[in-house]
Backbone as numpy.savetxt, mean C-alpha at the origin, in Angstrom:
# Nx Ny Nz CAx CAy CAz Cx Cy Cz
8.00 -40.51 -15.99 9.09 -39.72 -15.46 8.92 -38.24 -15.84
8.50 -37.91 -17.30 8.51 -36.69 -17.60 6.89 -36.16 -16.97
6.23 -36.82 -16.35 5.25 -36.07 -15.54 5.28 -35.65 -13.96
6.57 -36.32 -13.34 7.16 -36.12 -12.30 7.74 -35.07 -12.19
8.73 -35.12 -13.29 9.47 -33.97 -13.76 8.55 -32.46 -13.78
7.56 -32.53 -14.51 6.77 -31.75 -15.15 5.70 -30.91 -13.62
5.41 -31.94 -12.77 4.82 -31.60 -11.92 6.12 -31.07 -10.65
6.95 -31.62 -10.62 7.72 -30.91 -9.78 8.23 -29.43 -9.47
8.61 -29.02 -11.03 8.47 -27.87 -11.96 7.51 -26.89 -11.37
5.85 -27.59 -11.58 5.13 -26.77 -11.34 4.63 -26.70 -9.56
5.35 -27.36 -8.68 4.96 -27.38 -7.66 6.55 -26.38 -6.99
7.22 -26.26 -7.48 8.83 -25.17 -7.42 8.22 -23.92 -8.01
7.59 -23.62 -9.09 6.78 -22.67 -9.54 6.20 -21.77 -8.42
5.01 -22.87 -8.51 3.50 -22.18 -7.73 4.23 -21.58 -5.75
5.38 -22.40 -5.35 6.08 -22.48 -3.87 6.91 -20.58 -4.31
7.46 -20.51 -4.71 7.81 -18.90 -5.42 6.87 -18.20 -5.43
5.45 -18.01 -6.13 4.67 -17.04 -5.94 4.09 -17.22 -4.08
3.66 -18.09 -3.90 2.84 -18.03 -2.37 3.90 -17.43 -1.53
4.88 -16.94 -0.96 5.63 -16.67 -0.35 5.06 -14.92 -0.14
5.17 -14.82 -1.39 5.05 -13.28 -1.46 3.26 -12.73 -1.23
2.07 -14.19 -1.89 1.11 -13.53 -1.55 0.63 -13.41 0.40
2.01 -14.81 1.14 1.06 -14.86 2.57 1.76 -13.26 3.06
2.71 -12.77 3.01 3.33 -11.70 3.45 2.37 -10.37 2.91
1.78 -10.27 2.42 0.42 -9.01 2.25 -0.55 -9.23 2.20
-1.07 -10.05 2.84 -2.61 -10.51 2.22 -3.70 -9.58 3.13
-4.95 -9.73 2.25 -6.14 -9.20 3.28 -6.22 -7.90 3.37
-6.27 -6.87 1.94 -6.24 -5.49 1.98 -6.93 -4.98 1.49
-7.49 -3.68 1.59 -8.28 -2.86 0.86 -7.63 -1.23 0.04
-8.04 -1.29 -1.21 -7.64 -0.01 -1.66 -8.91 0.99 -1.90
-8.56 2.42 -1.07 -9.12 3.24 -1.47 -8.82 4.47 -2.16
-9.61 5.49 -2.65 -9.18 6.81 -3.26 -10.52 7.81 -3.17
-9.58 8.46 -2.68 -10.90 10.02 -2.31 -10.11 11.23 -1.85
-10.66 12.58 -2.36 -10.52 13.70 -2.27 -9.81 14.15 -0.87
-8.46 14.73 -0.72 -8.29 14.91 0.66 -8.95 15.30 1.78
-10.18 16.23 1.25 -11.31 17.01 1.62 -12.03 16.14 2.65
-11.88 14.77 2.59 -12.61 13.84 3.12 -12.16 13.23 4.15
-10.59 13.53 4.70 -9.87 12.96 5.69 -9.16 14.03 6.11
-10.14 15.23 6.67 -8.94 15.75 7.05 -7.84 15.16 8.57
-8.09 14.98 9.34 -7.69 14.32 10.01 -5.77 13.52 9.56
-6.30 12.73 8.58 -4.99 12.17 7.62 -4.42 13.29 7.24
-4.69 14.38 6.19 -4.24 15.69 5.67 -3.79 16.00 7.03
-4.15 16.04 7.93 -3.20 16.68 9.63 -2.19 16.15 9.90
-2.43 14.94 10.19 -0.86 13.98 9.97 -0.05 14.10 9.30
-0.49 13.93 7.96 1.00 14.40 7.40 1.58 16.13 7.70
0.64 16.32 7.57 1.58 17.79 7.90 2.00 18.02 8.96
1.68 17.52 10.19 2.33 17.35 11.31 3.76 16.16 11.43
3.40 15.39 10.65 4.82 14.19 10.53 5.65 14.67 9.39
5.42 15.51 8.26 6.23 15.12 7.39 6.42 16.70 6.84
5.70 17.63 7.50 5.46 18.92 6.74 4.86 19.40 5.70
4.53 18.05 5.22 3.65 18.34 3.80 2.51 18.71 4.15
2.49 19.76 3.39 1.01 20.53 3.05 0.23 19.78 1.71
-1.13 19.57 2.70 -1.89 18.25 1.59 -2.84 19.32 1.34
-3.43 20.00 0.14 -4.66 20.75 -0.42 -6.02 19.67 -0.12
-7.19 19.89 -0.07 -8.60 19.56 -0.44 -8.68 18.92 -1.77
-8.14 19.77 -2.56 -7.96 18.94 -4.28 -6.89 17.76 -4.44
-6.13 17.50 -3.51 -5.07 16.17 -3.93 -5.81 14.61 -3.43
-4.99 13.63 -4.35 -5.95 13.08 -4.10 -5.35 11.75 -3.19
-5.93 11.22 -2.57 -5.61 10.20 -1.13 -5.83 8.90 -1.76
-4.54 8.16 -1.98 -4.66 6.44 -2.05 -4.40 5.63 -0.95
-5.08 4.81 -0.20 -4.05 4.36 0.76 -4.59 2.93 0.54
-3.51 1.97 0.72 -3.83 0.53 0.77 -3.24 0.07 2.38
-4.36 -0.56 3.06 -4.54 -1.02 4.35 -4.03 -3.10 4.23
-3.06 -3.07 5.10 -2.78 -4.39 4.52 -2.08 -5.27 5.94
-2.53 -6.38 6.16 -2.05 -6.86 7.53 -1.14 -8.41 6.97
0.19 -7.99 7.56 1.41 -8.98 7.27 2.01 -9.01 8.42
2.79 -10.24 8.27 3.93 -10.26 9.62 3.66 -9.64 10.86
2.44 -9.65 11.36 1.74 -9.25 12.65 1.50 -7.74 12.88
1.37 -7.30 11.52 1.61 -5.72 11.56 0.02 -5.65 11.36
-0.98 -4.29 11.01 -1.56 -3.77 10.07 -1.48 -2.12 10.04
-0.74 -1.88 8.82 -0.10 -0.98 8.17 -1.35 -0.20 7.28
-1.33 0.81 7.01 -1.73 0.72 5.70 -0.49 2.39 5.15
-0.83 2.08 3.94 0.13 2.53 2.81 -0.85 3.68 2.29
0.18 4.98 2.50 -0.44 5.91 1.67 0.38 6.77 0.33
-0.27 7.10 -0.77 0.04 7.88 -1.53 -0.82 9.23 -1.77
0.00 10.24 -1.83 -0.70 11.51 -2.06 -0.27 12.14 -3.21
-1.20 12.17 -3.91 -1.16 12.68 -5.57 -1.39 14.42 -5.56
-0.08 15.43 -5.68 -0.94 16.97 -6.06 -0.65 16.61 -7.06
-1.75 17.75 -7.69 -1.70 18.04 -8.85 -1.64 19.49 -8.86
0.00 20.20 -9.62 -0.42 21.71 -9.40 0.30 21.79 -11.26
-0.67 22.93 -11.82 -0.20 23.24 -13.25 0.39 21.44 -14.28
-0.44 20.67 -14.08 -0.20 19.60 -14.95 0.57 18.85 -14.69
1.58 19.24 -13.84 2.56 18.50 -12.98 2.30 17.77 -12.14
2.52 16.16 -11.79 1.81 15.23 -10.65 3.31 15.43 -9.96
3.03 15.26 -9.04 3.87 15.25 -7.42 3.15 14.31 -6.39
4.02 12.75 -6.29 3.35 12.16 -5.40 4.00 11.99 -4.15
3.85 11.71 -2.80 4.04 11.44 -1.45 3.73 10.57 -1.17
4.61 9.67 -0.78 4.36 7.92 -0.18 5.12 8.09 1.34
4.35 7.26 2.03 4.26 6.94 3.76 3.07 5.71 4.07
3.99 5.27 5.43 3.18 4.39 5.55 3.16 4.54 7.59
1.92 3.91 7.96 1.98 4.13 9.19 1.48 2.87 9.76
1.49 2.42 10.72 1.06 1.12 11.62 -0.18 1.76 12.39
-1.53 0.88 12.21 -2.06 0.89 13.25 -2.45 -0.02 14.52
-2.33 1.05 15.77 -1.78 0.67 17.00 -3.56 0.94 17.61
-3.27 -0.05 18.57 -4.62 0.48 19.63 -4.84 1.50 20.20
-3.76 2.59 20.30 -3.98 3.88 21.39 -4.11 4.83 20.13
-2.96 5.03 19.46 -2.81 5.71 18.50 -1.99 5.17 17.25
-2.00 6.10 15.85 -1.39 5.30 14.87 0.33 5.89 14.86
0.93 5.11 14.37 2.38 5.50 13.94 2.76 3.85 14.01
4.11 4.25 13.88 4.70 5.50 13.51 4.94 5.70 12.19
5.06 7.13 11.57 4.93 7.90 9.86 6.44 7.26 9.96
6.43 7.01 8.80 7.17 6.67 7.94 7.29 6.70 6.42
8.28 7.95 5.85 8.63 8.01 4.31 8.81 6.63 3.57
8.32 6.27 2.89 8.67 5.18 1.80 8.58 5.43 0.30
9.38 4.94 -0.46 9.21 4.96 -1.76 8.63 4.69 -2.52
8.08 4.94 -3.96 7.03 4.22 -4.84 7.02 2.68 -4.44
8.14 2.16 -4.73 8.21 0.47 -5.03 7.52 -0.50 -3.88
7.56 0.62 -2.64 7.60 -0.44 -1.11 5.74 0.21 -1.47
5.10 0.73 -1.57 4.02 0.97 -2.42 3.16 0.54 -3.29
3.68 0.11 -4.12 3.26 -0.84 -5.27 3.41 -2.40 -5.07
4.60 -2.45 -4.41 4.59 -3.47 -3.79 3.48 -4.62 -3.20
2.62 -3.91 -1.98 1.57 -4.28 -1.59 0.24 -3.96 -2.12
0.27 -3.15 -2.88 -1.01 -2.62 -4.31 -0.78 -3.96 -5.18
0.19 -4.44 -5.46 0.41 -5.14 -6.44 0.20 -6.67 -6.06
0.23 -6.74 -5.11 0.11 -8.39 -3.95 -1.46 -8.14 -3.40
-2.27 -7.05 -3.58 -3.60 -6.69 -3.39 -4.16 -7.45 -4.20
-4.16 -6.72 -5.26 -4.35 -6.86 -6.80 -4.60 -8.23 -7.32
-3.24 -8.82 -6.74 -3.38 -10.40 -7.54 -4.43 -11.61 -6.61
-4.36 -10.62 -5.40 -5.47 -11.77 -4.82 -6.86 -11.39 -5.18
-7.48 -10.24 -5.16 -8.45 -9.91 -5.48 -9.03 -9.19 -6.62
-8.02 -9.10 -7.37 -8.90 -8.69 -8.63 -8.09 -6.89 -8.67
-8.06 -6.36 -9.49 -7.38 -4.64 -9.97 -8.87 -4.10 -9.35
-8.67 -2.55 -9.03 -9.73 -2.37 -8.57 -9.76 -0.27 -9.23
């Protein structure tokens, strides 16, 4: 009985985490110099007004859920020791990408963090 018990437990367990890994799965994280996208550095400043420098630096995690594929960006300046980051996320579409969208750290980490556990910290 107490292995019924015991396994039930762990089958109520393990049903809690999978929920959250099928909803982000299948992503890649990168990081590189804005210098390297300008294109992206255009976008935002055309969607959001932000002015992205050559020296800031570009995270974005690319991630396909719920029939979407999104990917997630963060933009790190760095001016006088002070970090200042910018989170957005955009859908990509067959013609073109959008739509920009502001998001917060958490909706961010979020899918960095559901990356992460399937494949390893990177």
């Amino acid at each position: 009985m107490n292995a019924l018990l015991a396994g039930t437990a762990l089958l109520f367990i393990y049903s809690a985490f999978a929920a959250p890994m099928e909803e982000c799965t299948r992503g890649f994280i990168d990081r590189y110099p804005a210098s390297e996208n300008d294109d992206l550095a255009l976008d935002i400043e055309d969607h959001f007004g932000y002015h992205v420098d050559y020296t800031d630096i570009i995270t974005t995690f690319d991630a396909k859920h719920d029939g979407k594929h999104e990917v997630f960006v963060k933009v790190d300046k760095r001016k006088k020791k002070k970090a200042m980051n910018f989170f957005f996320k955009y859908e990509l579409l067959d013609n073109e990408d959008g739509p920009f969208e502001k998001i917060e750290q958490m909706e961010f980490r979020k899918y960095r963090r559901c990356r992460e556990a399937i494949h390893g910290p990177k």
